[in-house]
C-alpha positions in Angstrom: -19.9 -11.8 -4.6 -21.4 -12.0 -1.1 -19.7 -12.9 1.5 -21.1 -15.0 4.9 -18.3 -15.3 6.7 -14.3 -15.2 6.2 -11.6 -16.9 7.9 -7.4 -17.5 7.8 -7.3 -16.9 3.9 -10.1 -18.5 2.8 -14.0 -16.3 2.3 -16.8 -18.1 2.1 -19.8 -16.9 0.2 -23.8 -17.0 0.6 -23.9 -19.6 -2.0 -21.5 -22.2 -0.2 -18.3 -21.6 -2.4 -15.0 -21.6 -0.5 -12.6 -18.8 -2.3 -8.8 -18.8 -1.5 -8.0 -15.0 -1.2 -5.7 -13.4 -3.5 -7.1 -9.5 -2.4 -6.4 -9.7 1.6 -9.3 -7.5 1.2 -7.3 -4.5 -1.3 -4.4 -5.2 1.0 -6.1 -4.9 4.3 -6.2 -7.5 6.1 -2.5 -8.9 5.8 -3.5 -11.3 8.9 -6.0 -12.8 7.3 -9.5 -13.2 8.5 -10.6 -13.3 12.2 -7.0 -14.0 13.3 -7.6 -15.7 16.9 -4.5 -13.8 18.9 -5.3 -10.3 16.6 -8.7 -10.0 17.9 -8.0 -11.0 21.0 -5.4 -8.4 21.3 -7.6 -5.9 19.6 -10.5 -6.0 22.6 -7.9 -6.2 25.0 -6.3 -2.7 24.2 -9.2 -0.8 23.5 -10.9 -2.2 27.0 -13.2 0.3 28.7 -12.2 3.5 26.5 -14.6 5.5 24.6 -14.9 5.0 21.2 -14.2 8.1 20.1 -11.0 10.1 21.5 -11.7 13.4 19.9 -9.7 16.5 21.6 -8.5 14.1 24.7 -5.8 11.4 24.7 -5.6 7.8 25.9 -2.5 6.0 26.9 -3.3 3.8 24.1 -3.0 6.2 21.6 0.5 7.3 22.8 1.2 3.8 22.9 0.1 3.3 19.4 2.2 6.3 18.3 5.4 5.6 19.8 5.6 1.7 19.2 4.7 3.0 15.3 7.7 5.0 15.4 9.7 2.6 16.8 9.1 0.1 14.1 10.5 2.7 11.5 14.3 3.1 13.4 15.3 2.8 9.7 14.6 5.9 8.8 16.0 8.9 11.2 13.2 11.2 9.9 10.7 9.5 11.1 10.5 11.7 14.4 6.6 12.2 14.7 3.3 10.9 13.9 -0.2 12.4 12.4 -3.0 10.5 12.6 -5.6 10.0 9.8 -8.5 8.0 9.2 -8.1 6.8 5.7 -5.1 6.5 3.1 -5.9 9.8 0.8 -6.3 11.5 4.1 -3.2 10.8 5.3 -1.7 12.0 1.5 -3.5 15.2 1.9 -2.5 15.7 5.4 1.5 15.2 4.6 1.3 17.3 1.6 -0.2 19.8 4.3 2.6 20.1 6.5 4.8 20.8 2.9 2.8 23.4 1.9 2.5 25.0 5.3 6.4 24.8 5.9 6.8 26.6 2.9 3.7 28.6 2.0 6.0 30.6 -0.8 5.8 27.3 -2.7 3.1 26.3 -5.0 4.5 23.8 -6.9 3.3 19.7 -6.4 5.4 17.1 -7.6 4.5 13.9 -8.3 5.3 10.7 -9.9 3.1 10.2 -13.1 0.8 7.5 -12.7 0.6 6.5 -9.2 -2.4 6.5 -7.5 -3.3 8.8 -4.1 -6.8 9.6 -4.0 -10.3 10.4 -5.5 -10.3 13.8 -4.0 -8.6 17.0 -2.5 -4.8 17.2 -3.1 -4.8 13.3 -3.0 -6.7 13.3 -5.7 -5.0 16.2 -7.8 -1.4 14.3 -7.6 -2.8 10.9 -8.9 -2.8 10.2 -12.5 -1.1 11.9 -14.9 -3.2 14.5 -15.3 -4.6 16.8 -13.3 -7.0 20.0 -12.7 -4.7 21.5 -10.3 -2.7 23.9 -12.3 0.0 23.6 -10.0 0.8 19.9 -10.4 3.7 19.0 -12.7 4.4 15.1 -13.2 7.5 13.4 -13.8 8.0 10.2 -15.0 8.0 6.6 -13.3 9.5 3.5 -15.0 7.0 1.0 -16.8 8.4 -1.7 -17.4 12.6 -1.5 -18.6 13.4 1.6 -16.8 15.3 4.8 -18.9 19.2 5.6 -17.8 18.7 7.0 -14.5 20.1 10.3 -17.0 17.0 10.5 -18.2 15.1 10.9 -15.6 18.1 13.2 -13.6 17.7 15.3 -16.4 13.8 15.6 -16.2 14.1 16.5 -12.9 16.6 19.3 -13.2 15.1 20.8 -15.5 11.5 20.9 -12.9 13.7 22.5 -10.6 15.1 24.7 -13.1 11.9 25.8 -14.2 10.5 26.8 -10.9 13.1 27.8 -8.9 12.6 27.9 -5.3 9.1 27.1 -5.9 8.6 23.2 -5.5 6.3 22.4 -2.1 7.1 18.4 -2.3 7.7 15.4 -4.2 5.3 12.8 -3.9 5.4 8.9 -5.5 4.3 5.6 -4.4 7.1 2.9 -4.1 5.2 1.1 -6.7 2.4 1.5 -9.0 -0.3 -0.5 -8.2 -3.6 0.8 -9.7 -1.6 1.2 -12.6 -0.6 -2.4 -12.8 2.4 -3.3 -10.6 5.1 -2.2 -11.9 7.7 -1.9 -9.8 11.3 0.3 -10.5 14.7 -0.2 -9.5 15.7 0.7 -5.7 18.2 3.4 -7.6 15.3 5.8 -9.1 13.6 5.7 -5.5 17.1 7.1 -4.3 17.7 9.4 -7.3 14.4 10.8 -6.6 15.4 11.7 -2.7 18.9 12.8 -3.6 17.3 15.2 -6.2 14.6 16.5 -3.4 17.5 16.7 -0.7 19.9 18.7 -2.8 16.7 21.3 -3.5 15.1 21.6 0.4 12.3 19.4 -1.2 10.1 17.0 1.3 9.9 14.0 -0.1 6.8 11.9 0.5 6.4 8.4 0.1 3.0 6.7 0.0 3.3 3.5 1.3 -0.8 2.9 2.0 -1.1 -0.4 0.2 2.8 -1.2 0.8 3.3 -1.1 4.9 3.4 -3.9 7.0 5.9 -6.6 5.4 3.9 -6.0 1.5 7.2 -5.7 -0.4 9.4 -8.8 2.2 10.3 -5.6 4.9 8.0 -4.0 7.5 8.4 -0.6 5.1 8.6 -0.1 1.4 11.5 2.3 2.4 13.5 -0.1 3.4 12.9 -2.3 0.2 14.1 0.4 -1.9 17.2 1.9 0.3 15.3 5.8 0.9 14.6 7.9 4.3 11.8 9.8 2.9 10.6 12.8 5.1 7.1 11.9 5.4 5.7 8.3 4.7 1.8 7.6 4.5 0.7 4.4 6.0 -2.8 3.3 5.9 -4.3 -0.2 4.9 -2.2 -2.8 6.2 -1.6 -0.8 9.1 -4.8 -1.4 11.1 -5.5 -4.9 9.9 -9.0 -3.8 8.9 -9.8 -1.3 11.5 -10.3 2.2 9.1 -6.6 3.4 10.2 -3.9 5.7 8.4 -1.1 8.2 9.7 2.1 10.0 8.6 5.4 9.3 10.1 7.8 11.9 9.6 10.5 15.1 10.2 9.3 16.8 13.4 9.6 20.5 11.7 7.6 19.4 9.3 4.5 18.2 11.8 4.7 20.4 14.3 4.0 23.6 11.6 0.1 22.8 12.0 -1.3 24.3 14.9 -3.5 23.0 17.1 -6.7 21.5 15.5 -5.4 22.0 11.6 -4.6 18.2 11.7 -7.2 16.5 13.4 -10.9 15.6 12.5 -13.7 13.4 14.2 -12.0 9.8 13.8 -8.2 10.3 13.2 -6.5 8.0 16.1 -9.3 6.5 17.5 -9.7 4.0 19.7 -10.5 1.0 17.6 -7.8 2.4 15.0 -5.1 2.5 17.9 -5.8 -0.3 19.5 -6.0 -2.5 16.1 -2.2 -0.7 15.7 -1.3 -2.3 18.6 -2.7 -5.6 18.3 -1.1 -6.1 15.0 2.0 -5.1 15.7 1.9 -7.7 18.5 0.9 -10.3 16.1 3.8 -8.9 13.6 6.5 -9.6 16.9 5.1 -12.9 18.4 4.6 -14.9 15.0 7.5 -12.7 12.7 5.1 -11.7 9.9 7.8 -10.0 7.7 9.7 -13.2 8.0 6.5 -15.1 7.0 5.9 -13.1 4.5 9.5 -13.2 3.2 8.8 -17.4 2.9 5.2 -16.9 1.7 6.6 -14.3 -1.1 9.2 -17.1 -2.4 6.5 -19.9 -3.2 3.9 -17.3 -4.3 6.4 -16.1 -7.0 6.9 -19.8 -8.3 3.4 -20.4 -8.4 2.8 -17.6 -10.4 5.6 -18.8 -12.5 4.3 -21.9 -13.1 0.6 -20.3 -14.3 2.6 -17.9 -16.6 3.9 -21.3 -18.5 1.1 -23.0 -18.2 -0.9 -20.3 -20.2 -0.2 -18.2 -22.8 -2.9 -15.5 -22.6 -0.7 -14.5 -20.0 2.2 -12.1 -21.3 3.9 -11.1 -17.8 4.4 -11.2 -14.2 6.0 -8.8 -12.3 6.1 -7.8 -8.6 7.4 -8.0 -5.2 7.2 -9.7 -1.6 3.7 -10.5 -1.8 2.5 -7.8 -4.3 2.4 -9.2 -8.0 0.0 -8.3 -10.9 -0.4 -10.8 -13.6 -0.5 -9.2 -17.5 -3.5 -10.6 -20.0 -3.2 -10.4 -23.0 -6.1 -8.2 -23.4 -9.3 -6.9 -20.9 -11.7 -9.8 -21.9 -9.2 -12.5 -20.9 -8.5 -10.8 -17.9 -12.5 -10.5 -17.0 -12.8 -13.6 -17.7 -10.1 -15.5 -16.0 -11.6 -13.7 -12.4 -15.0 -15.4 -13.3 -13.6 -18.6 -14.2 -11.3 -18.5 -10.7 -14.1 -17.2 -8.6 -16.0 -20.8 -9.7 -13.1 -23.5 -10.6 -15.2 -26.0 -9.0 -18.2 -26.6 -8.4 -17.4 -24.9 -4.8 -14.3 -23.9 -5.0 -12.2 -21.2 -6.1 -9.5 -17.9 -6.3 -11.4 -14.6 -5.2 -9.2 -11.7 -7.2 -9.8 -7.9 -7.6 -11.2 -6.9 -10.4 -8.8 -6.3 -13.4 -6.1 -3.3 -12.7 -5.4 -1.2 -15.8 -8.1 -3.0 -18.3 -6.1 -6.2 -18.3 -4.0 -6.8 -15.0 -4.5 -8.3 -12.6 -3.5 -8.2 -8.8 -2.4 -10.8 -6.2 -1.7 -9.7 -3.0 -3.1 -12.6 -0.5 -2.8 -12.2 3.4 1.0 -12.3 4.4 0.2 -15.6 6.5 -1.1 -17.8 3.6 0.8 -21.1 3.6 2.4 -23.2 1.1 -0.2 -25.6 0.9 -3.1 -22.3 0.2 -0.9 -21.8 -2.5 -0.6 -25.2 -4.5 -4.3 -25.2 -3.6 -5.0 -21.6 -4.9 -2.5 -23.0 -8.2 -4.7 -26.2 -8.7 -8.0 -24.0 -9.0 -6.4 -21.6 -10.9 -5.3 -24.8 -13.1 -8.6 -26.0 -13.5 -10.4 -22.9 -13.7 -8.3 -20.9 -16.3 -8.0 -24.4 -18.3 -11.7 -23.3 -19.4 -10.6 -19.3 -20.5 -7.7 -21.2 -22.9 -9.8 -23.1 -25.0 
C-alpha cells in the first residue's frame, strides 16, 4: 500500500482507494491524521528552538517532562523522567538504571512472550527465548488464566533459585505481537507484590498501551499496579519518534551524567509533539473519547464475529482488540479482501499478528459512524473470504 495523503481516520492511497484505519499507524497516531489543533500546537511549542537539544536544555523540554509526570499522579513512583528516542530504547534504558542500582544482580525477568525489542537487552527479554544466558521467563496467561497459585508458585521458586540475584521484572500489560491477549488486573498485581516483597524493580512496558489505549491515560491504571519504571513510547508523541521512562528517582538518578542520553532523546520536535498532544488529550477529553469509541468498537467486532465463522475469537481492551482466524490464510486473506471491499473503499489492517491474528487498534478519535462504515466494508469485503 502507498499512501498520498492521510487525514482524521481515513488514508488515502496513490490509486484513489479511501481506507478506514484500523492501525493508527502501529498505535501511533492515536489523534488520527493531520489533527488541525495537534499540529497547530506542535509548531507553536517548538517555535524558534533548534532542532536538536543535545547537552543543553529548553524550557520546553522541562515543560514536556513535568506535565508528563503530572499526568501519571496515579502512580507515586513515578518521580522522574528519561528520555529516549524509540520504544526498545526506552526498555533498554529502564533495565539500565536496574542493573546499575544493583550491579551484584545478573538475573532478567521477564514475562514469556511479550514483545520489547529487536536488539540489545530489549531484544534479549522478548520472546521466550533468549541468547542472553541470564534471562529466565515466567509465564503470562493465554487465554483462561491458571490459579494465580500457579503462577505464585513459579515465581517463588525464581526467587528461590537465585537468591538476591534478580536485576528486574519486566512484562507488557498485554501481549500484543503475540496476539492480544490480555490477563486479569490480579496477575499484573501478583507480579508487583512478588517484585516488592523481593527489592525487585518492576517495569512495565506500556509503548503501544499509553495514552488512553486500554480506556485510562496508562495501562497501570487499567490493571490497579504502581510499577517502578513504566516505558512509554508510540502514542506518546502522536507520531513525532518519541519514548521515555517515568519512574522511582533512586533508580534514575544512578546513571551519571551522559550514560542516559544519545543524539535525539528529548528533542525538540519529540517535546514539543508531548506537549501538543497532551493539550489535545485536555481540551477534547481523549480518554473519555476513547472510553465511548472502545464501547461501539467492541460491538462491531461482535457483530463480525457472528457474522462469520472463520472467525473463532475476539478479545481485547479500550481500543486494542485482535481478532482470531481460524488459520493464517484466512487471516491473509481477509486484510486483502478489507484493504479493497469496494471498488474504492476499504479497512487498512496490520498484517496478521501470530500467523492468524489480527489487530485493531484505530485512532482513539474515530466516531461511531467510521465504525458502522468500517463494519459495512468489512461486511462486504469478508462476504468474499467466506465463500
Amino acid at each position: 500500500m502507498v499512501v498520498a495523503k492521510a487525514r482524521g481516520r481515513h488514508l488515502y492511497t496513490v490509486d484513489g482507494r479511501r481506507l478506514v484505519d484500523f492501525t493508527s499507524g502501529v498505535l501511533v497516531q492515536n489523534l488520527g491524521y493531520s489533527h488541525k489543533k495537534f499540529e497547530r500546537y506542535f509548531e507553536r511549542h517548538r517555535k524558534n528552538l533548534p532542532r536538536n537539544t543535545y547537552n543543553m536544555v529548553s524550557p520546553l523540554h522541562v515543560k514536556a517532562s513535568e506535565r508528563l509526570l503530572k499526568t501519571m499522579k496515579n502512580n507515586p513512583n513515578a518521580q522522574k523522567l528519561l528520555w529516549a528516542a524509540s520504544g526498545s530504547e526506552g526498555v533498554q534504558k529502564a533495565m539500565w538504571t536496574a542493573l546499575k542500582r544493583y550491579p551484584h544482580r545478573n538475573i532478567l525477568a521477564a514475562t514469556r512472550f511479550g514483545f520489547h525489542g529487536k536488539k540489545g537487552l530489549a531484544g534479549d527479554v522478548t520472546g521466550d527465548a533468549s541468547p542472553n544466558p541470564n534471562v529466565r521467563f515466567i509465564s503470562f496467561p493465554l487465554g483462561e488464566p491458571q490459579p494465580a497459585a500457579y503462577y505464585q508458585a513459579e515465581l517463588d521458586a525464581l526467587a528461590a533459585e537465585f537468591p538476591g540475584q534478580i536485576a528486574l521484572l519486566i512484562t507488557e500489560p498485554y501481549l500484543g505481537a503475540k496476539g492480544s491477549y490480555h490477563p486479569p488486573a490480579w496477575y499484573h498485581q501478583l507480579l508487583q507484590a512478588w517484585c516488592n516483597s523481593h527489592d525487585i524493580p518492576f517495569i512495565f512496558d506500556e509503548v503501544q498501551s499509553c495514552f488512553g489505549r486500554t480506556g485510562n491515560m496508562y495501562a497501570f491504571e487499567s490493571y490497579g499496579v504502581q510499577p517502578d519504571l513504566v516505558v512509554l513510547g508510540k502514542g506518546l508523541a502522536n507520531g513525532e519518534p518519541a519514548a521515555a521512562v517515568a519512574g522511582r528517582a533512586d533508580l534514575i538518578d544512578v546513571l551519571k551524567y551522559g550514560e542516559g542520553s544519545d543524539t535525539y532523546s528529548g528533542a525538540t520536535s519529540a517535546c514539543a509533539a508531548v506537549c501538543a498532544a497532551l493539550d489535545v488529550f485536555e481540551e477534547e477529553k481523549i480518554v473519555k473519547c476513547a472510553r465511548k469509541a472502545g464501547k461501539k468498537l467492541k460491538a462491531v467486532l461482535e457483530i463480525l464475529a457472528k457474522s462469520f465463522d472463520f472467525i473463532t475469537e475476539v478479545r481485547g481492551e479500550g481500543m486494542v482488540y485482535g481478532i482470531e482466524m481460524k488459520d493464517d490464510a484466512t487471516a491473509n486473506q481477509c486484510v486483502l479482501e478489507a484493504y479493497r471491499a469496494t471498488k474504492r473503499k476499504g479497512v487498512h489492517f496490520l498484517g496478521p499478528l501470530a500467523g492468524k491474528v489480527l489487530r485493531v487498534s484505530p485512532p482513539l478519535t474515530i466516531t461511531n459512524d467510521e465504525l458502522e462504515e468500517a463494519l459495512a466494508l468489512l461486511k462486504k469485503g469478508w462476504a468474499r473470504v467466506a465463500t
